[in-house]
C-alpha positions in Angstrom: 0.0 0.0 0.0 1.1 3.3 -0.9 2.3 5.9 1.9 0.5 8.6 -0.4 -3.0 6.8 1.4 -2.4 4.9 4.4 -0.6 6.6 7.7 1.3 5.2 10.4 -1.3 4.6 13.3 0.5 2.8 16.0 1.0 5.2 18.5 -3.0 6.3 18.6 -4.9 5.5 21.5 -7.7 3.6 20.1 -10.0 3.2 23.0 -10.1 6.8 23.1 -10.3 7.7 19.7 -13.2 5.8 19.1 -15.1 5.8 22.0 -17.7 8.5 20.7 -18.0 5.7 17.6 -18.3 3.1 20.5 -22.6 2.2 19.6 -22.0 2.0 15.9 -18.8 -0.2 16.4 -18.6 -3.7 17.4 -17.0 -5.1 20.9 -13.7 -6.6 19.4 -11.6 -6.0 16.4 -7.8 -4.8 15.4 -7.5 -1.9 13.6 -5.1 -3.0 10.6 -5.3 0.2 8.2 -6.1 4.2 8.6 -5.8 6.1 5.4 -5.5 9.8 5.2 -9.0 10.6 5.6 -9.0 9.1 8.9 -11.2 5.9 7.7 -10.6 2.4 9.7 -9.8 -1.3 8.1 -10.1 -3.5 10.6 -9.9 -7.2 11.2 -12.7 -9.4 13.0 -12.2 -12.2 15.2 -13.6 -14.4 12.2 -10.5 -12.6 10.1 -12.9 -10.6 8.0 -11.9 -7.0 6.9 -14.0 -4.1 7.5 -14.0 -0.4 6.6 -15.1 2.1 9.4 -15.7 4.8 6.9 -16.2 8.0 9.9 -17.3 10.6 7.3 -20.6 8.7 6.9 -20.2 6.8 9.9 -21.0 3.6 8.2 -19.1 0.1 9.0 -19.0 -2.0 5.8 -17.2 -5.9 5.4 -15.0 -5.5 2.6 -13.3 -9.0 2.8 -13.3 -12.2 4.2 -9.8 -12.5 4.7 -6.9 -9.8 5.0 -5.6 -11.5 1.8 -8.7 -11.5 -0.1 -8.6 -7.9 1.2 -5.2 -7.2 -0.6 -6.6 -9.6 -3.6 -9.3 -7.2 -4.0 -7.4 -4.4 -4.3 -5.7 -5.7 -7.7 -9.3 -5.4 -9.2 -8.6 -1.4 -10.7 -12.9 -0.6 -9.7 -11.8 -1.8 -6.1 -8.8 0.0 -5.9 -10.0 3.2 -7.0 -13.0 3.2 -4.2 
């Protein structure tokens, strides 16, 4: 993934960030991804990738595996959303 789109998000307190998101996010999940607009992959329990998208504040499953995620993104439609 390019550094033009995805940031460097390991020194963010998570709990805290998203606890005003807490009712429209689910119990447990790692947060794998953050791009430059501030939107969330993360990754399930069950492995399945996610996208926290917090301009529309809409969670969406994206994939059902990180590499299906990354297969996905080969697809140029896929890659440009």
């Amino acid at each position: 993934m390019s550094d033009d789109y995805i940031i460097d998000h390991s020194n963010v307190d998570w709990p805290g960030m998203l606890s005003p998101w807490h009712r429209l996010l689910p119990q447990d999940f790692t947060v794998w991804l953050m791009n430059r607009c501030g939107d969330l992959f993360v990754v399930m329990e069950d492995s399945s990738v996610w996208m926290f998208d917090v301009g529309r504040g809409n969670f969406e499953r994206l994939a059902i595996s990180r590499d299906d995620f990354c297969n996905q993104l080969e697809i140029d439609e896929n890659l440009n959303n």
